[in-house]
C-alpha positions as CSV (number, residue, x, y, z in Angstrom):
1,X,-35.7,15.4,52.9
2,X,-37.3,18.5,52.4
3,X,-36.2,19.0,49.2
4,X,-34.9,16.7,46.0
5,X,-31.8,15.5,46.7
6,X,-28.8,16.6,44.5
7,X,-26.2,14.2,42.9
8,X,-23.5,15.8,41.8
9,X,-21.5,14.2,39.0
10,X,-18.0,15.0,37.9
11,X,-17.9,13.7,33.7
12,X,-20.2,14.4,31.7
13,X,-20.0,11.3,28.9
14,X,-22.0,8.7,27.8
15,X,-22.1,6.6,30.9
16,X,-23.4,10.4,32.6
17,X,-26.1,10.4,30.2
18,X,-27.5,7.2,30.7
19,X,-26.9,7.8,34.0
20,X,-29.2,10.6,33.8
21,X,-31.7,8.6,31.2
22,X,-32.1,6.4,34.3
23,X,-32.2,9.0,37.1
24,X,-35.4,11.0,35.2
25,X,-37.6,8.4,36.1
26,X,-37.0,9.6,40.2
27,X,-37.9,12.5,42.1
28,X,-33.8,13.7,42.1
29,X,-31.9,16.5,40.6
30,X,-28.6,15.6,38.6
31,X,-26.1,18.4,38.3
32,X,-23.0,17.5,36.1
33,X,-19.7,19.0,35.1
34,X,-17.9,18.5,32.4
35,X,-15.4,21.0,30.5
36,X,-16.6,20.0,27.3
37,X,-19.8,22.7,26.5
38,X,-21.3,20.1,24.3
39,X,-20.5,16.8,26.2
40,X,-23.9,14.3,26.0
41,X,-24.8,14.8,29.4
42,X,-25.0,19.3,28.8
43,X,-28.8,19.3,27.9
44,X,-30.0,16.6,29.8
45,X,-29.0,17.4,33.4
46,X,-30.7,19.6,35.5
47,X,-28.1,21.9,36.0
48,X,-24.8,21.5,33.4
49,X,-21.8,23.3,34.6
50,X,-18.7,24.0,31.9
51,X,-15.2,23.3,34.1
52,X,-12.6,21.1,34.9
53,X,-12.6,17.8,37.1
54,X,-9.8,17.3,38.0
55,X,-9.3,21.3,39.4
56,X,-10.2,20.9,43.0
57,X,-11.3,24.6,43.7
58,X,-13.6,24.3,40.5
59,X,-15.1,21.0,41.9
60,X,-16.2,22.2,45.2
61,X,-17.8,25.3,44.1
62,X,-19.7,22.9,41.9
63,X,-20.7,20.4,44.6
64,X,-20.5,21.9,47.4
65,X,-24.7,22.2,47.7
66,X,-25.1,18.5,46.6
67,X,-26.2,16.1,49.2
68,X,-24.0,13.1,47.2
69,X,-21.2,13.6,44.7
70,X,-20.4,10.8,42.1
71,X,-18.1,10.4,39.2
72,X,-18.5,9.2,35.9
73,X,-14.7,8.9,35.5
74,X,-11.6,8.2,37.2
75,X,-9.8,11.0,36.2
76,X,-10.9,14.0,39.1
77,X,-9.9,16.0,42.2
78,X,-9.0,13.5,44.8
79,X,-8.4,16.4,47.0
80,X,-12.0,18.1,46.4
81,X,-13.5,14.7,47.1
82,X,-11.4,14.5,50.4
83,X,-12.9,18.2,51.4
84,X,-16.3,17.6,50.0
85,X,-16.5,14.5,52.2
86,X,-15.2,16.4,55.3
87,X,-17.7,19.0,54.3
88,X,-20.1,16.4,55.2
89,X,-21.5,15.3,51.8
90,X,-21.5,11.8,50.9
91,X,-19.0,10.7,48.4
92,X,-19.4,7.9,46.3
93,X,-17.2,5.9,45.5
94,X,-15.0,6.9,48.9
95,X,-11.6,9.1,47.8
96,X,-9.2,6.7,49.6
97,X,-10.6,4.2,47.3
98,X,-10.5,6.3,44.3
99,X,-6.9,7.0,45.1
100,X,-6.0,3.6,45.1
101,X,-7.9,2.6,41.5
102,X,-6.9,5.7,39.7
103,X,-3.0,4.6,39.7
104,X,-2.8,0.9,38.0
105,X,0.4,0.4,40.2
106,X,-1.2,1.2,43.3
107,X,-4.1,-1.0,42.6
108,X,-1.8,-3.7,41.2
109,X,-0.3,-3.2,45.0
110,X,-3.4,-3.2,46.6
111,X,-4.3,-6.8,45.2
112,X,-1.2,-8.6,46.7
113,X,-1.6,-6.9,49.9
114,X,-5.0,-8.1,50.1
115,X,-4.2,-11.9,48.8
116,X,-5.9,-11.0,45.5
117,X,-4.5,-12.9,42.3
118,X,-3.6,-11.1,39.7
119,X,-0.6,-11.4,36.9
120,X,3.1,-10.9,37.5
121,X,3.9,-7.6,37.0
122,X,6.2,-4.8,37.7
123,X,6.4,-1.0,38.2
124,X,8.4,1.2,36.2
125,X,9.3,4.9,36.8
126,X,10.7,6.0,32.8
127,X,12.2,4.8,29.3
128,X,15.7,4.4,30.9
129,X,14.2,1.3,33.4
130,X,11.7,-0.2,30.2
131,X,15.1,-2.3,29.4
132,X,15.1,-4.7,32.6
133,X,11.6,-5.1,32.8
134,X,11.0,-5.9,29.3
135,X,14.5,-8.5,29.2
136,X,11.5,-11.5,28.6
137,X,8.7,-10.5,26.3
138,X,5.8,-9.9,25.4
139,X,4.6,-8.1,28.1
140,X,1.8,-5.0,28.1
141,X,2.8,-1.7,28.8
142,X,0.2,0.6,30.8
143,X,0.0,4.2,31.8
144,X,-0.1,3.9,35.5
145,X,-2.8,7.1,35.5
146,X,-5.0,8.5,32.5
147,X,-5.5,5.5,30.3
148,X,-8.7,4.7,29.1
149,X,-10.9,3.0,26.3
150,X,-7.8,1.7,24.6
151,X,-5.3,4.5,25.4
152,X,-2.3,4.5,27.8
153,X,-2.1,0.7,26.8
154,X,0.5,-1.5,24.6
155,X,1.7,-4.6,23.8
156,X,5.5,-4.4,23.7
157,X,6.0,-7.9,21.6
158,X,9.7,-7.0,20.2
159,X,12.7,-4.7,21.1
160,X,11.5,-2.1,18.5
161,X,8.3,-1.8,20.5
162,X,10.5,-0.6,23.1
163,X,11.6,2.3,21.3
164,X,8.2,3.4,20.9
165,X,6.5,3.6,24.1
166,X,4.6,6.2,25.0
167,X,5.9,8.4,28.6
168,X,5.7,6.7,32.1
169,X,6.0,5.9,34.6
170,X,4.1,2.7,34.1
171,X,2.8,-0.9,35.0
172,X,4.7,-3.4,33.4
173,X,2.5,-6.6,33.5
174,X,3.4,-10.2,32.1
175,X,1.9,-11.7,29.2
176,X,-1.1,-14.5,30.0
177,X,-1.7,-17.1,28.6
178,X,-6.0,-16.0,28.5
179,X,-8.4,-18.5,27.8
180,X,-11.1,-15.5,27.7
181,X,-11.4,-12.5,29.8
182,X,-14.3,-11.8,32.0
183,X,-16.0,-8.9,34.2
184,X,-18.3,-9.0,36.8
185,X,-20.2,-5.6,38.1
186,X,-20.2,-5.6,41.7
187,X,-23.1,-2.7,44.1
188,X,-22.3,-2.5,47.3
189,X,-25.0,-0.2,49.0
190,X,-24.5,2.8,51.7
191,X,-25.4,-0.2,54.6
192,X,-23.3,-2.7,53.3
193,X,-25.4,-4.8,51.3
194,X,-24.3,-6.2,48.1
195,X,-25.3,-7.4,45.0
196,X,-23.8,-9.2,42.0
197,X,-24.3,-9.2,38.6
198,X,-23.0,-13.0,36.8
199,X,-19.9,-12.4,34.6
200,X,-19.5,-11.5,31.0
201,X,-17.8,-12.5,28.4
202,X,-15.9,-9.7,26.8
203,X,-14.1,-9.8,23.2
204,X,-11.4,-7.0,22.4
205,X,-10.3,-5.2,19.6
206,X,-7.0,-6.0,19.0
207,X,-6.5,-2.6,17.3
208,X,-7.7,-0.1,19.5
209,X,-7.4,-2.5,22.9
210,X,-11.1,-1.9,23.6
211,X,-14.3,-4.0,23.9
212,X,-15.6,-5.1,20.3
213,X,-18.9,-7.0,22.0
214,X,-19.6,-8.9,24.9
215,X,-21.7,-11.3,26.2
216,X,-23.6,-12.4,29.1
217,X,-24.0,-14.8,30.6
218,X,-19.9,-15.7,30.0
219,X,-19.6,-19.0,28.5
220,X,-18.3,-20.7,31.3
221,X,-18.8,-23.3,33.4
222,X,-20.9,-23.4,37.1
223,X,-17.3,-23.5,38.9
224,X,-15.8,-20.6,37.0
225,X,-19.4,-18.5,37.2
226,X,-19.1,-19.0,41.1
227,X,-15.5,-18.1,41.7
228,X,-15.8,-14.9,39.9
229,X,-18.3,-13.6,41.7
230,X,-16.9,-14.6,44.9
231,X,-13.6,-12.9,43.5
232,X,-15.6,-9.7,42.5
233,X,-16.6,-9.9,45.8
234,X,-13.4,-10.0,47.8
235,X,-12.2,-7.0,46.2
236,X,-15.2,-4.9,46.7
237,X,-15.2,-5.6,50.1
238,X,-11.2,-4.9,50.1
239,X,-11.8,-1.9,48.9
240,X,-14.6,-0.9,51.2
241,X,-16.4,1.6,49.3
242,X,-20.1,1.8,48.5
243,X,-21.3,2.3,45.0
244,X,-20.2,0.1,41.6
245,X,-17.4,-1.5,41.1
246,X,-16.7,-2.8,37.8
247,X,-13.9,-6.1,38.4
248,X,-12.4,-7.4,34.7
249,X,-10.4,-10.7,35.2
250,X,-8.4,-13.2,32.8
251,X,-9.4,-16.7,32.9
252,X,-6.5,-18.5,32.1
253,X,-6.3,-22.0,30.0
254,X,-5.4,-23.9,33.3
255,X,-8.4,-22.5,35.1
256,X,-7.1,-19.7,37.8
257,X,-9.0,-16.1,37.4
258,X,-6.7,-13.4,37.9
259,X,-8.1,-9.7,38.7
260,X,-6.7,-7.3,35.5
261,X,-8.1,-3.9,37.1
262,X,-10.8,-2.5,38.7
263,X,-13.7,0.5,37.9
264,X,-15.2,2.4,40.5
265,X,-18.1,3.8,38.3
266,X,-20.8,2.3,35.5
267,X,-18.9,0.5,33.1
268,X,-19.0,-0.7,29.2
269,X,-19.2,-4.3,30.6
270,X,-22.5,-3.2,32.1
271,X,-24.0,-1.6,29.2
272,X,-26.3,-4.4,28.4
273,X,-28.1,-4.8,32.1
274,X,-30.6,-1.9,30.9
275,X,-32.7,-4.3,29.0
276,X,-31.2,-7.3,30.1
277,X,-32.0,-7.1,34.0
278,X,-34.7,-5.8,36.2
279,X,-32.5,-3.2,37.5
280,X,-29.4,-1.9,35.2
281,X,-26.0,-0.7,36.7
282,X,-27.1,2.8,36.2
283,X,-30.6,2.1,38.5
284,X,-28.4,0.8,41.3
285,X,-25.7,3.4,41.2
286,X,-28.7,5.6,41.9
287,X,-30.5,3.8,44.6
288,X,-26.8,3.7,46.1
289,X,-26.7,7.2,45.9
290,X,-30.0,8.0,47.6
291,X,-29.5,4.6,50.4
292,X,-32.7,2.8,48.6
293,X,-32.4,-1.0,48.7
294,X,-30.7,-2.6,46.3
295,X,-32.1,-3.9,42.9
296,X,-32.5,-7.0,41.4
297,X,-29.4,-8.6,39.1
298,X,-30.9,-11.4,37.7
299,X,-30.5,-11.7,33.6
300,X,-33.7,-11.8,31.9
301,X,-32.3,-14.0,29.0
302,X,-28.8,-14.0,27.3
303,X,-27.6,-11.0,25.7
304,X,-24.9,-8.9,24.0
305,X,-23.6,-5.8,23.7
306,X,-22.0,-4.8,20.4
307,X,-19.8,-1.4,20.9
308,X,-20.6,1.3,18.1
309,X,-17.0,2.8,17.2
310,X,-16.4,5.9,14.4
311,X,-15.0,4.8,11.6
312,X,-13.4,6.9,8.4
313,X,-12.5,10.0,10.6
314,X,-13.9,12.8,11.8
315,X,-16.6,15.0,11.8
316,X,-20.4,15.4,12.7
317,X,-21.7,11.5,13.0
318,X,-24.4,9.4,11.0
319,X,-25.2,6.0,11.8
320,X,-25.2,3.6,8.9
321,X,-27.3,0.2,9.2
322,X,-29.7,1.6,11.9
323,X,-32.7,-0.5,9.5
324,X,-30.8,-4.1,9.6
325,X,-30.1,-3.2,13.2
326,X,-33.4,-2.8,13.7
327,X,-35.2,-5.7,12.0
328,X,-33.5,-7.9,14.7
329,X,-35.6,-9.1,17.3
330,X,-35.3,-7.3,20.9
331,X,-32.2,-5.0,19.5
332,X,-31.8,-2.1,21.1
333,X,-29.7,1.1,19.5
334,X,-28.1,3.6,22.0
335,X,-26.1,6.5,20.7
336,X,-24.5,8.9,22.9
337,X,-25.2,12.2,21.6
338,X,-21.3,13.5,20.8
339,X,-21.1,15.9,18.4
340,X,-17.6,14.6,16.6
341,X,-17.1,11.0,15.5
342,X,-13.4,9.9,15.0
343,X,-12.2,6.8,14.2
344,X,-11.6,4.4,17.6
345,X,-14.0,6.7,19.2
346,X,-17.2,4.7,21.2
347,X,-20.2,6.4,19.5
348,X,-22.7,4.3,20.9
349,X,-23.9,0.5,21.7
350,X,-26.5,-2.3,20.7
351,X,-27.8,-4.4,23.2
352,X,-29.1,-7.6,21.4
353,X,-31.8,-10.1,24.1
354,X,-32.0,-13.3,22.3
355,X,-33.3,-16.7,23.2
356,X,-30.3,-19.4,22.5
357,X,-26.8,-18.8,21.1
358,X,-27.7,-18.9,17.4
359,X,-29.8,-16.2,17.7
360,X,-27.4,-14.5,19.6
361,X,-24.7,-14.6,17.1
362,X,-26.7,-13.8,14.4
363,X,-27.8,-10.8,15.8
364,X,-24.1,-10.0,16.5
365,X,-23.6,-11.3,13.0
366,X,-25.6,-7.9,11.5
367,X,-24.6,-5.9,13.7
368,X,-21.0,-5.7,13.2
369,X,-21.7,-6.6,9.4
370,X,-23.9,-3.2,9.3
371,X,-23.6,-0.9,12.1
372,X,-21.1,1.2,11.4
373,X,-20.7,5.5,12.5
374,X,-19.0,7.6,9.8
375,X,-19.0,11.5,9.5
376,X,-22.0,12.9,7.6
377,X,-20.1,14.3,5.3
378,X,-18.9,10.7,3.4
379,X,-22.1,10.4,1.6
380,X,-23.0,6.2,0.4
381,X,-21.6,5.4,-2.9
382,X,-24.9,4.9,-5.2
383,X,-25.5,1.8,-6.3
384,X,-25.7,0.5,-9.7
């Protein structure tokens, strides 16, 4: 090329920003979009544009000089991708496969089609239909587009939970009986190659239905460590589309792995391969991007990743604990740069490298026992 290639990415969030964190290292240019002035991505891009997404028009003016356009998030112009691909830029991931992930039914679809197990489930167009589907519960109750971190998602345990669902139309999916429930990252390059990251072990919040910490590897036997990737694998190569693909599954107590849903992006499961592998899911989205070889997968040690989440409202944030946080050995703080914590909102993320479990958990142990993002404005109560 005669000139640094330009990636175009649509989101400007966290996983944008250590997208870009990653992608300074390189002789590239990263343009990103975002409609939020001050999202964490606005003063460390090359060139930050304010406007929407998901407005076609608005994304190709934007990437219409890029030589590849990426997304940070699911929720975009199909259609711009679809003319910014016949414009001849390269789109990553593909927009028929975008199509398919961004609506839970259709992906829920797309696996039996494609012999892929996943839970019973069924698809539901408003309130007046919950009735039938719900007859045996519990069962979880899913936007079929928008949901994310948490939202769009919940457990309908009772007929009073029923009455309080949130708008469709929606996946209806049956409850599991989950021994633990796993993810494996999946890069499948421009030329078909493909690596595989081993699966990890994630723990959820039962509140706010988001990832509390995970670790990796996953505490799982050789057998289960095998078929997952192998699973992972199936369904990227289903899907056909170069970049990462982010695969969470339930293991269930009699042993089958069932695909839950799918990412076509970084991911929160994946937060931990920057210190914990020789090349992090942010490094290989962007050798993707520029068709350089693939990097290396292999964990350097075990690991976790402990989720930072606001706490006590809203307003300008402050990280309490950062010093216990930082007297473990190989912890490693991330915070994301937005300007407004509020409570359920991800704020940031330790990555903890330790050498046995014990180790492990007690560095999960202080984390969660300390680490903790409040507004500035709640001042410590002195002590006595």
């Amino acid at each position: 090329m005669n000139h640094r290639p330009i990636v175009a990415i649509l989101g400007g969030g966290q996983l944008g920003r250590m997208f870009l964190e990653n992608a300074l290292r390189y002789d590239v240019e990263v343009h990103v979009l975002d409609p939020d002035p001050n999202a964490p991505c606005a003063r460390l891009a090359h060139r930050f544009v304010q406007g929407r997404f998901d407005d076609a028009a608005t994304v190709i003016a934007f990437a219409r000089d890029a030589e590849v356009v990426g997304i940070e998030i699911e929720h975009v112009s199909v259609e711009a991708l679809e003319a910014l691909e016949a414009m001849g830029r390269t789109v990553i991931p593909s927009p028929a496969a975008l199509r398919t992930i961004k609506d839970k039914g259709l992906q829920k679809l797309f696996y039996d089609a494609h012999g892929i197990p996943t839970a019973p489930y069924a698809l539901v167009n408003d309130r007046a239909d919950l009735a039938h589907a719900c007859r045996t519960l519990p069962v979880f109750l899913k936007a079929r587009t928008g949901g994310y971190d948490g939202k769009g998602v919940m457990a309908l345990r009772s007929a009073d939970d029923v009455q309080r669902v949130f708008d469709g139309p929606y996946l209806v999916e049956q409850a599991t009986d989950i021994a633990l429930e796993l993810a494996v990252t999946v890069v499948r390059g421009r030329d078909g190659t493909v690596a595989v990251y081993d699966p990890v072990e994630m723990v959820f919040d039962p509140v706010l239905n988001l990832v509390d910490h995970l670790q990796a590897p996953a505490r799982v036997e050789a057998r289960i460590t095998t078929e997952a990737r192998a699973l992972a694998t199936r369904v990227a190569a289903a899907l056909g589309t170069p970049g990462l693909l982010a695969v969470e599954m339930f293991l269930t107590r009699d042993g089958r792995l069932l695909v839950n849903e799918v990412a076509p992006r970084a991911h929160n499961s994946g937060h931990h391969t920057i210190e914990a592998c020789p090349s992090s899911q942010f490094d290989q989205l962007l050798r993707v991007y520029l068709g350089l070889p693939l990097g290396d997968t292999r964990l350097r040690g075990m690991a976790a990743m402990i989720n930072l989440v606001g706490v006590d409202g809203s307003g300008e944030p402050e990280l309490r604990g950062a010093g216990a946080i930082m007297g473990i050995p190989d912890a490693h703080i991330h915070l994301y740069g937005k300007h407004e914590t509020r409570t359920g909102r991800k704020m940031g993320h330790v990555t903890v490298l330790a050498p046995d479990q014990q180790a492990l958990d007690n560095g999960i142990a202080i984390i969660k026992r300390n680490g903790r993002v409040v507004p500035r404005a709640q001042k410590a109560t002195p002590q006595p």
